[in-house]
C-alpha positions as CSV (number, residue, x, y, z in Angstrom):
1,X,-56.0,25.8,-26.9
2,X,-54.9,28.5,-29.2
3,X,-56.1,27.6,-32.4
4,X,-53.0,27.4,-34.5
5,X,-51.2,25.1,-31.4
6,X,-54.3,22.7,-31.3
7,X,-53.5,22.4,-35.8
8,X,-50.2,22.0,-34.8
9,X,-50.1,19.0,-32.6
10,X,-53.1,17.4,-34.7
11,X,-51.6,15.0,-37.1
12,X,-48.7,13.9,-34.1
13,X,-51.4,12.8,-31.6
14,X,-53.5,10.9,-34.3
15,X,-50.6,8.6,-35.3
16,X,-47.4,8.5,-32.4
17,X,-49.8,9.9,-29.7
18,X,-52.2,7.6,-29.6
19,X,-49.9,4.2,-29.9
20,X,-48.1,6.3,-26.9
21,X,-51.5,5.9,-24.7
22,X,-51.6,2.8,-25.7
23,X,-48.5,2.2,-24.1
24,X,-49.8,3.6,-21.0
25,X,-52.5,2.2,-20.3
26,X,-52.7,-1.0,-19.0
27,X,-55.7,-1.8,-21.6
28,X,-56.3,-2.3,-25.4
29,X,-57.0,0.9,-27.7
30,X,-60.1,1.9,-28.3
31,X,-61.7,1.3,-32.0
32,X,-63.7,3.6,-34.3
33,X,-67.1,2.9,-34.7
34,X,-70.4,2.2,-32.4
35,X,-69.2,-1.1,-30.8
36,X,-66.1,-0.4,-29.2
37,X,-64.3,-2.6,-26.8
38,X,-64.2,-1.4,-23.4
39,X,-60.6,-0.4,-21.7
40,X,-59.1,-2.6,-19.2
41,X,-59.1,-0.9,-15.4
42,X,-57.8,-2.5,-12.4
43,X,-59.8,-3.5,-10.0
44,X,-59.4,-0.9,-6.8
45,X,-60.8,-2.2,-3.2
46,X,-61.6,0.5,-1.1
47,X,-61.4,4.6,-1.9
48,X,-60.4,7.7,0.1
49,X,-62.1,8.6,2.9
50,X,-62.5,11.9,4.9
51,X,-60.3,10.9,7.8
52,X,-57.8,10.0,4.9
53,X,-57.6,13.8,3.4
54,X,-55.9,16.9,4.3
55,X,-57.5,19.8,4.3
56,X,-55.4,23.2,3.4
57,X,-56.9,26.9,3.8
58,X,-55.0,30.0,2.8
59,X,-55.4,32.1,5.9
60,X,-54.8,35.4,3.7
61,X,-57.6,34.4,1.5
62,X,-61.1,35.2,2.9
63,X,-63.3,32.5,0.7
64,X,-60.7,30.1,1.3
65,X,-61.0,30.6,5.5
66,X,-65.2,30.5,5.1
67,X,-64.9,27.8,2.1
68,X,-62.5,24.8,4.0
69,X,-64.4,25.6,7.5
70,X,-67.8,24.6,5.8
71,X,-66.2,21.9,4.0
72,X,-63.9,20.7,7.5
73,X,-67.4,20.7,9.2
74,X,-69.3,18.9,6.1
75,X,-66.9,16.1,5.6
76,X,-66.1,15.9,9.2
77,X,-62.5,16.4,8.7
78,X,-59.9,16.2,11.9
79,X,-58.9,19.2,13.0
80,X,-55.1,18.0,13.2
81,X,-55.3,17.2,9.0
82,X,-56.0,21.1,8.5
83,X,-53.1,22.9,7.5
84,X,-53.7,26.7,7.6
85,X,-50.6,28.7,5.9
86,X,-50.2,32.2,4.5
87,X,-50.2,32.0,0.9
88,X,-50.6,35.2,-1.8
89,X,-53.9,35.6,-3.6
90,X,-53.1,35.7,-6.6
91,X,-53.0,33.1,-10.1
92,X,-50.0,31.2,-10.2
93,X,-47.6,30.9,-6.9
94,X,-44.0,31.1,-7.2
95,X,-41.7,28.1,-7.0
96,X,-40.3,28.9,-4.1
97,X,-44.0,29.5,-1.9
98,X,-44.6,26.2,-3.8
99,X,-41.7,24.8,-2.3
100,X,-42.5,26.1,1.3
101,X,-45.8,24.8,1.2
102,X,-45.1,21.5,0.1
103,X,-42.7,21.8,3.2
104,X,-45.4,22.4,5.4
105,X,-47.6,19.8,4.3
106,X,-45.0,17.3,5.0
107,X,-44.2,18.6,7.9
108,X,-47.9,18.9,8.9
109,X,-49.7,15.6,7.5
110,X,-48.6,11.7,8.6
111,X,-48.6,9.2,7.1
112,X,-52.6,8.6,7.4
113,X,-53.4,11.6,5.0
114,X,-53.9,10.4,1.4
115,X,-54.5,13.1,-0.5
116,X,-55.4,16.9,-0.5
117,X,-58.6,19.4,-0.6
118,X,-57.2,22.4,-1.4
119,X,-59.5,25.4,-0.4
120,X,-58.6,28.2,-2.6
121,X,-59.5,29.1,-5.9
122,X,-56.9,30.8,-6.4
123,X,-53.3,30.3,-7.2
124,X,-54.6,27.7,-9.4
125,X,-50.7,27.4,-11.3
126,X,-47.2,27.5,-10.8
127,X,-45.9,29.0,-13.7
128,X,-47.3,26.9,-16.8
129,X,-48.1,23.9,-14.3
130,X,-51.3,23.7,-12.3
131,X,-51.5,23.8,-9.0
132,X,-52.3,20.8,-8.0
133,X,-50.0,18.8,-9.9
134,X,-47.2,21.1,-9.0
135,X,-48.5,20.1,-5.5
136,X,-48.4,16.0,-5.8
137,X,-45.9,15.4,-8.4
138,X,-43.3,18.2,-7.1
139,X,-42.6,21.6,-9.5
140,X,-41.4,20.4,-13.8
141,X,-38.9,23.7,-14.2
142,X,-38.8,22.5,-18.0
143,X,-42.6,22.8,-18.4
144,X,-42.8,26.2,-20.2
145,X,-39.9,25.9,-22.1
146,X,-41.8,22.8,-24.4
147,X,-45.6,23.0,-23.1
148,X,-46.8,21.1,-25.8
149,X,-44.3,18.5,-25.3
150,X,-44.9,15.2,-23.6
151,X,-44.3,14.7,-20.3
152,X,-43.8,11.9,-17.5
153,X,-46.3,9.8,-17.3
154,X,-48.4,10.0,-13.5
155,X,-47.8,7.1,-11.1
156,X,-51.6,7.5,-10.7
157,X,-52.7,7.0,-14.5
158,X,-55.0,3.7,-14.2
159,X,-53.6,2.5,-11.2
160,X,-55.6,0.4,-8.7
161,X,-54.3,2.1,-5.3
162,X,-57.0,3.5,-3.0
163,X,-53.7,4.8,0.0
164,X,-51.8,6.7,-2.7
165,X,-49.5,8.1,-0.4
166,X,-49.1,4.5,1.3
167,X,-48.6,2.6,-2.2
168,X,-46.7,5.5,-4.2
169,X,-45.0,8.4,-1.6
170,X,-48.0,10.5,-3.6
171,X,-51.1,13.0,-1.9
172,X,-53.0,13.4,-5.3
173,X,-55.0,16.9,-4.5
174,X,-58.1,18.8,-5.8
175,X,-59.3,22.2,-5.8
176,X,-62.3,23.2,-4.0
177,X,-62.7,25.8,-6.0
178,X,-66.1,28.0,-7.0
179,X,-67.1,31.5,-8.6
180,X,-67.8,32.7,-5.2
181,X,-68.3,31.4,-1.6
182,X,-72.3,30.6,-1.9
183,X,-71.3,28.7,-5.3
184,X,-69.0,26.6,-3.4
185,X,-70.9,25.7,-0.7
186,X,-73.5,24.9,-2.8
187,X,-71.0,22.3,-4.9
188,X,-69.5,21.2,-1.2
189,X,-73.5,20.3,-0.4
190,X,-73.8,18.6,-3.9
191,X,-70.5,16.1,-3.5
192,X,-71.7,15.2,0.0
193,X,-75.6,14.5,-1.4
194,X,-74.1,12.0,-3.7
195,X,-72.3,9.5,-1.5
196,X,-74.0,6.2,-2.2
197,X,-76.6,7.4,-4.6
198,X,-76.3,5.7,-8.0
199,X,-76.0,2.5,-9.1
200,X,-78.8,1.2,-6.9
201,X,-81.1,-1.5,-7.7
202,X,-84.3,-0.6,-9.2
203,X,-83.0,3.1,-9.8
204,X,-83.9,5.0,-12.7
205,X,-80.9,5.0,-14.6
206,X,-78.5,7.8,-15.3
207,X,-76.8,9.3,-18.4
208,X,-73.1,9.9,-19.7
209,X,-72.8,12.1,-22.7
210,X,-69.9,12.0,-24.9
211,X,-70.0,14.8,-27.6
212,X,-68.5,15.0,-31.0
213,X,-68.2,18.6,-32.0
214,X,-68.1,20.8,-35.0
215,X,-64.4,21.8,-33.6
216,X,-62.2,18.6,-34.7
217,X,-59.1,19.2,-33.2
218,X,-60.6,19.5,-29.6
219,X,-62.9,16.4,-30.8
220,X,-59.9,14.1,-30.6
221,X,-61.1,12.1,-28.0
222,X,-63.6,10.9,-29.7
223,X,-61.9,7.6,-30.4
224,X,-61.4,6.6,-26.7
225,X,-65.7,7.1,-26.0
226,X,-67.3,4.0,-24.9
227,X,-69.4,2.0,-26.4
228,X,-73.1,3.6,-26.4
229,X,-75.9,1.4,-25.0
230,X,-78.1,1.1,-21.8
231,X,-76.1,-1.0,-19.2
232,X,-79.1,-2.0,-16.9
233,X,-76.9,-3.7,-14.3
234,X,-75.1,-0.7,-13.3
235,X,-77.9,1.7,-14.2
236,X,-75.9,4.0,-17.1
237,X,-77.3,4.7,-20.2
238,X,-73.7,5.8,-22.6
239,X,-75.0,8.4,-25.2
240,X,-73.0,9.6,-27.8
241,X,-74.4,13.0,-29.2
242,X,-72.9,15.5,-32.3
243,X,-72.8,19.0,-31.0
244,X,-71.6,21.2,-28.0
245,X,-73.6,19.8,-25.5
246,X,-76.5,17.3,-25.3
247,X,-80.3,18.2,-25.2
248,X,-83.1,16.9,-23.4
249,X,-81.3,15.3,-20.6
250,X,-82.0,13.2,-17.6
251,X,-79.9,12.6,-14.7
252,X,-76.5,13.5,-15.8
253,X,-73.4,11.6,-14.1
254,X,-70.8,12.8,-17.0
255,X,-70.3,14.9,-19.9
256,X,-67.5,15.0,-22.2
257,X,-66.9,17.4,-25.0
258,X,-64.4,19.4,-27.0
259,X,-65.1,23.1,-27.9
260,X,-63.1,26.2,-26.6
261,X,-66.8,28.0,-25.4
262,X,-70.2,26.9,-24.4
263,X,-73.5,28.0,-23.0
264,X,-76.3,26.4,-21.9
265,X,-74.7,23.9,-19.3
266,X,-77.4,25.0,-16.3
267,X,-79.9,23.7,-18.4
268,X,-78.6,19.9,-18.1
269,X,-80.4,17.6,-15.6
270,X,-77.1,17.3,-13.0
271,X,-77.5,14.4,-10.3
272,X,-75.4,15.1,-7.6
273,X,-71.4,13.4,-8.1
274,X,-71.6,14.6,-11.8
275,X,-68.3,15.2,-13.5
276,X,-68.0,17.3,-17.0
277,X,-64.5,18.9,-18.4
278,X,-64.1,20.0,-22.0
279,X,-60.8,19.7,-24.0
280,X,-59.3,22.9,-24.7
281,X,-56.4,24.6,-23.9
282,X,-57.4,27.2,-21.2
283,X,-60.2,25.4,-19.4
284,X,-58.0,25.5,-16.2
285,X,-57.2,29.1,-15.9
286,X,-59.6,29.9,-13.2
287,X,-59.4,34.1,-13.7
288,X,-60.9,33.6,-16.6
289,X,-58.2,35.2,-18.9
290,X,-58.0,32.8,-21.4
291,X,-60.9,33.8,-23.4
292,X,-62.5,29.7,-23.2
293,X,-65.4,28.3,-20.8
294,X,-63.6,27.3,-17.6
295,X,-64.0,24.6,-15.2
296,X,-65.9,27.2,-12.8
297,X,-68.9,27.1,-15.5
298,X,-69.3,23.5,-15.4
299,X,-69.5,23.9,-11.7
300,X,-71.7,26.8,-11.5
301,X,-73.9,24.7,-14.1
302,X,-74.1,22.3,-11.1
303,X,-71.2,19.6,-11.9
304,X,-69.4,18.3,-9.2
305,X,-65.7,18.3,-10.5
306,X,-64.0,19.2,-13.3
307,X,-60.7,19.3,-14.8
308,X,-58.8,22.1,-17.5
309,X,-55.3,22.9,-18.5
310,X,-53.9,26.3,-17.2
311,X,-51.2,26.7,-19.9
312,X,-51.2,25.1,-24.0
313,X,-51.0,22.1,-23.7
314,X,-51.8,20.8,-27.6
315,X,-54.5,18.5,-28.0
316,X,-52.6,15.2,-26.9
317,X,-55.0,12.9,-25.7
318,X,-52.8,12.0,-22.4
319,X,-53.0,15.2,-21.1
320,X,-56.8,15.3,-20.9
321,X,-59.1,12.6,-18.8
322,X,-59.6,9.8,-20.5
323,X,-63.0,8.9,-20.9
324,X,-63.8,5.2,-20.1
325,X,-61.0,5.4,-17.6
326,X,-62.3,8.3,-15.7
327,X,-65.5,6.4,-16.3
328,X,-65.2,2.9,-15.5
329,X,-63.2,3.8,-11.8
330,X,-66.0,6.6,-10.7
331,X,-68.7,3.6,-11.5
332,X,-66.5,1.0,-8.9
333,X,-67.1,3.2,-6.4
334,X,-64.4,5.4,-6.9
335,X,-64.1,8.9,-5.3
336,X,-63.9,12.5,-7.8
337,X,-60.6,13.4,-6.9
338,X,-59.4,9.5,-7.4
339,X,-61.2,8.8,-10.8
340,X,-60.0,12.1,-12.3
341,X,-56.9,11.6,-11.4
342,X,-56.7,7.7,-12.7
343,X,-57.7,9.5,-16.1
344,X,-55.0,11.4,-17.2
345,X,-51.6,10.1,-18.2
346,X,-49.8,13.7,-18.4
347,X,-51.5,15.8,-15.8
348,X,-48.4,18.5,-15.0
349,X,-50.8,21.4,-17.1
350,X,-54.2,20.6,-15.8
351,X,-56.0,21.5,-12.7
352,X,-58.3,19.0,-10.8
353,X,-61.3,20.8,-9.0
354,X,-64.2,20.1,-7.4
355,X,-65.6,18.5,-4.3
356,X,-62.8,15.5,-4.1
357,X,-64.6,12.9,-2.0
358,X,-67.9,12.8,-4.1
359,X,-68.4,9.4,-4.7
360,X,-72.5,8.5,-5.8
361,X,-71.1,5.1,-6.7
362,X,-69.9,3.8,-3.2
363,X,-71.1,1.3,-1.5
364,X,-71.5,1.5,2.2
C-alpha cells in the first residue's frame, strides 16, 4: 500500500471494519491476546478435483502454451476443459477482451468444470481489479473510482461448497503464474508432491507462522491469528513470531505477515502445499512495478500459492486472506485455490496464484 493510503484507512478498519467482518463471517471475532478463540468454518465434504477444472492457455503467450501443457499433462486434465484463446501479453486486459473471454469460457466449459487454472502470468488485472476476480465475479466498472472503498462481499467468503459453479453459478480461478517457465514447473511439481502429505499420523509436525511486524498498519491482521500452540492431532504447530519473517524454521505449511518488502524467504523450510501472502498494497502486481515484494517471490522462495492486491486497496482486513479461515479449510482437506478463496471477504483487487489443486491435507 502507499504509505499515506494504508494511515488513511487505519483508524476506519480498527473500529467499523472489523465489526463489518464480523458480520461476514459466519464465526465469532477473534480476541487480543495468546488464547484466542478459534473462528467458526463450515464443514466442506469433498474439494475440487482435476477433472473438475478448466484449464485456459493464452495461445499468443509462449510460457503460457509450455506452462498449461506441463500442467494439462501433470494434473491429467481433459483435453475438452482446455480452452486455448488469443489474448494480449500485456498487465491488465481491457473490459471488453475480459468480456470476450468470459464468453468463451462459457461457451467452452459445462456444467462439470468448477473452477479455473489460468496459465498466464500475465494480464494479471483488469483495470484496478485482478484478474481473476474480474474472471469469476464478472468486471466492478466502479472499482477505480473508490479503490479503497468497500466492496460486495464474495459468495465464496467461508462458504462450505466444494461444486462452486453447481451451488453458486461461480468458477473461482487461480493463476498459475511464475518468474519464468522452469520456476513454474517447478511450483506445478511442488502442488502435485503435496496431495495427501500432511496431517498423517505419526508425522512430524508442520509449522504456521504468523508475524507481527515493525510496520503496524500492514500488521492489522494481527488480531484475527490463531491461537499459538502445538495441535498434535492434526500435526500443526501455530507460531506467532515479531519480525518480517520467522527464523529457524521447519516444515512450513503457512506464513503470514505484513511488510511492503522482504528478503530472505528461500531460506524457510517449505513443505510442498505451502501458502504465504503478505499484506500490502502492491503484492499482486506481477510486473513488479509497484516497488513491494510480490507474490512471484514467495513462489520463487518455494511457496505453493499466494495471494496480492494489484491496485490500493487500504489495509481493510476483508480484502486480504483471513488467517484462521484460510487456515482452518486448507487443514479439512481443502484445495489452494478453494482455501484462498474461502479467505477473503472483498476479493475484486487481489489476485489468487499458484498451483490451484494443491491440497497436502486430503485424504484419499
Amino acid at each position: 500500500m502507499a504509505k499515506h493510503g494504508m494511515r488513511y484507512c487505519l483508524a476506519l478498519v480498527v473500529g467499523s471494519l472489523l465489526a463489518g467482518l464480523a458480520a461476514v463471517v459466519s464465526a465469532q471475532p477473534a480476541e487480543a491476546g495468546p488464547q484466542r478463540p478459534l473462528v467458526r468454518v463450515p464443514r466442506v465434504i469433498g474439494r475440487l478435483q482435476a477433472p473438475e477444472l478448466g484449464l485456459v492457455i493464452n495461445t499468443a503467450d509462449p510460457y503460457s502454451v509450455e506452462v498449461g501443457e506441463h500442467y494439462r499433462r501433470a494434473r491429467h486434465i481433459p483435453d475438452v476443459h482446455v480452452l486455448r484463446i488469443e489474448l494480449p501479453v500485456q498487465p491488465r486486459l481491457s473490459p471488453p477482451d475480459l468480456e470476450r473471454l468470459r464468453r468463451r469460457i462459457d461457451e467452452q466449459f459445462d456444467g462439470g468444470v468448477q473452477a479455473l487454472a489460468l496459465a498466464w502470468t500475465q494480464p494479471y488485472a483488469v483495470e484496478c481489479q485482478s484478474i481473476t476476480s474480474a474472471v469469476t465475479l464478472g468486471f466492478d466498472p466502479q472499482l477505480c473510482n473508490q479503490p479503497c472503498g468497500r466492496r460486495a462481499a464474495s459468495p465464496l467468503f467461508n462458504s462450505a461448497t466444494s461444486a462452486p459453479f453447481k451451488d453458486l453459478g461461480l468458477r473461482p480461478s487461480m493463476l498459475l503464474a511464475s518468474s519464468d517457465v522452469e520456476r513454474a514447473r517447478k511450483l506445478i511439481d511442488r502442488g502435485v508432491a503435496s496431495d495427501y502429505t500432511l496431517g498423517l499420523v505419526g508425522a512430524a509436525p508442520v509449522q504456521a507462522h504468523f508475524m507481527t511486524t515493525a510496520d503496524t498498519v500492514r500488521s492489522v491482521r494481527s488480531v484475527l491469528f490463531p491461537p499459538a500452540g502445538l495441535q498434535r492431532r492434526i500435526g500443526l504447530d501455530n507460531r506467532m513470531g515479531e519480525g518480517d519473517l520467522p527464523r529457524d524454521t521447519s516444515r512450513v505449511v503457512l506464513v503470514q505477515t505484513g511488510v511492503a518488502q522482504f528478503q530472505g524467504a528461500d531460506t524457510i523450510d517449505w513443505v510442498p502445499g505451502a501458502l504465504a501472502d503478505h499484506l500490502t498494497s502492491f503484492g499482486g502486481q506481477l510486473d513488479r512495478t509497484g516497488g513491494q515484494s510480490t507474490v512471484l517471490d514467495w513462489l520463487d522462495a518455494g511457496a505453493t500459492a499466494s495471494y496480492g492486491t494489484v491496485s490500493e486497496p487500504c489495509n481493510h482486513l476483508q480484502k486480504f486472506p483471513h488467517p484462521q479461515i484460510l487456515l482452518l479449510h486448507y487443514l479439512q482437506g481443502s484445495t489452494a485455490l478453494e482455501a484462498y478463496w474461502k479467505s477473503v471477504a472483498w476479493p475484486q483487487q487481489g489476485v489468487f496464484v499458484g498451483e490451484p489443486l494443491a491440497a497436502p491435507f486430503a485424504r484419499q
